[in-house]
C-alpha positions, 0 to 999 in steps of 0.5 A: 563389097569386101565380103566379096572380095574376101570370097574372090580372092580364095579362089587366086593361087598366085605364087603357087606351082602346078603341074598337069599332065596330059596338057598338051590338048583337050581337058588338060590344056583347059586345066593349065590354062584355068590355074594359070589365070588365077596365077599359077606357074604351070608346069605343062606336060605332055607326051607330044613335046610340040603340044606342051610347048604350044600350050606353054606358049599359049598361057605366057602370050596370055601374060602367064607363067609356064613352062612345058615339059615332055612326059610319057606317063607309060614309063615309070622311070620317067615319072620319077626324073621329070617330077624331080627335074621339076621341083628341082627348078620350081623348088616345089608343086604345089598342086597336081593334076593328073590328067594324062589318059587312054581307052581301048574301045571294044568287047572284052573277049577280044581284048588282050592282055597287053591291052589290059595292061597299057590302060592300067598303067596309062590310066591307074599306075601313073596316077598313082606314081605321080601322086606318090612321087609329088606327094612326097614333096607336098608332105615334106611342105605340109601342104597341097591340092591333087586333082584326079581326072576320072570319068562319068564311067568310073561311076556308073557301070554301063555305057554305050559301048563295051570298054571293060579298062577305061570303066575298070581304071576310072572307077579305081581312080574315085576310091584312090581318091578317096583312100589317098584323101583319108591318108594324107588329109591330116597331114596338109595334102587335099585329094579330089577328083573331076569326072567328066561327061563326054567332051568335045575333044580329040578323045572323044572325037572318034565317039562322038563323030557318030551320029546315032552315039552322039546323039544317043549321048545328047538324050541321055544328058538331062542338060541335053548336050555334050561337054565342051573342056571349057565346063571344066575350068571352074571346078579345077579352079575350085579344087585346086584353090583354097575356095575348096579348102575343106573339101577333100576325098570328093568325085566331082561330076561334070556331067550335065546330070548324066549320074543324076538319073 
């Protein structure tokens, strides 16, 4: 019984601070809500500032720590100010979770560069602003767990539908991982990432609200379904807790074996 205990415990962050972006809704609320269980103080941000708030609200009537915090990850200036303005009141974060996301479905002949350019900054630029803007403070402490939220289409190249950008940011997102995670690992900083299959969010709504993709979807999982954000809390557990404190520069699918064939 101890042993287990043992065990159990590495998986608490009791005393930790995490900030997730994007986590107003979807796989981000189900990533404050996880840490926030296993004792984090979660640092909620959003662009919608209402749904920061509900979520905050949600883990504190749950007996948990959080705050909410509105953050547009398109502007680079605001990134800086509002990661300051957190570790100015929490005095630190612990662990990072970069989370906040976009796609811009359709044939890339027709997409524009403006397009192009808002995924990028939505989905690469900001992951690397936060992390360089966090990481900072983890270095100065010594310690840390950064968590990416890539996609199952950062690892293969096809799917069912053309989206060049989201493909295209997601899969840089697997080898920043890994870069970041070499460069910072002698140094305290852990950098993993999740990549998730489709799940039943407001993201992928549109996606699975057809019922020939959805089902297309369902015949290509070996597991024979769609995601739902609660399959996700365990492995942001794992990542962001001591459970996982010799795992670093690692993509984890959560993909009901979608990258297995």
């Amino acid at each position: 019984m101890d042993k287990i205990s043992s065990v159990l415990s590495q998986f608490r962050l009791d005393n930790r601070v995490a900030m997730v972006t994007g986590s107003g809704n979807g796989i981000g609320r189900i990533a404050a809500l996880a840490l926030s269980e296993a004792g984090a103080h979660v640092c909620v941000s959003d662009l919608n500032a209402a749904s920061a708030e509900k979520v905050a609200s949600e883990i504190k009537e749950s007996e948990g720590s959080a705050d909410s915090w509105q953050l547009d990850v398109s502007k680079n200036q605001e990134i800086k100010k509002t990661i300051s303005d957190v570790v100015e009141q929490h005095q630190r974060i612990d662990i990072l979770v970069n989370n906040a996301g976009m796609a811009k479905r359709g044939p890339t002949e027709d997409m524009t560069l403006e397009e192009w350019s808002k995924v990028v900054q939505t989905n690469q630029t900001q992951v690397f602003m936060c992390s360089r803007e966090v990481g900072r403070h983890m270095l100065a402490a010594g310690t840390g767990a950064i968590i990416n939220v890539t996609s199952i289409m950062g690892l293969v190249g096809g799917g069912l539908y053309p989206n060049l950008s989201y493909h295209a940011t997601k899969g840089a997102l697997v080898n920043m991982t890994r870069a970041l995670a070499a460069e910072w690992a002698g140094r305290g900083i852990r950098v993993n990432a999740i990549a998730p299959t489709f799940v039943r969010t407001n993201f992928a709504r549109a996606v699975l609200a057809d019922p020939k993709t959805s089902q297309s979807i369902v015949d290509r999982t070996p597991m024979g379904r769609v995601a739902e954000p609660e399959d996700l809390a365990g492995a942001f557990l794992f990542l962001a807790s001591p459970a996982s404190a010799m795992v670093t520069g690692h993509t984890l699918a959560v993909d009901g074996g979608w990258t297995a064939i």
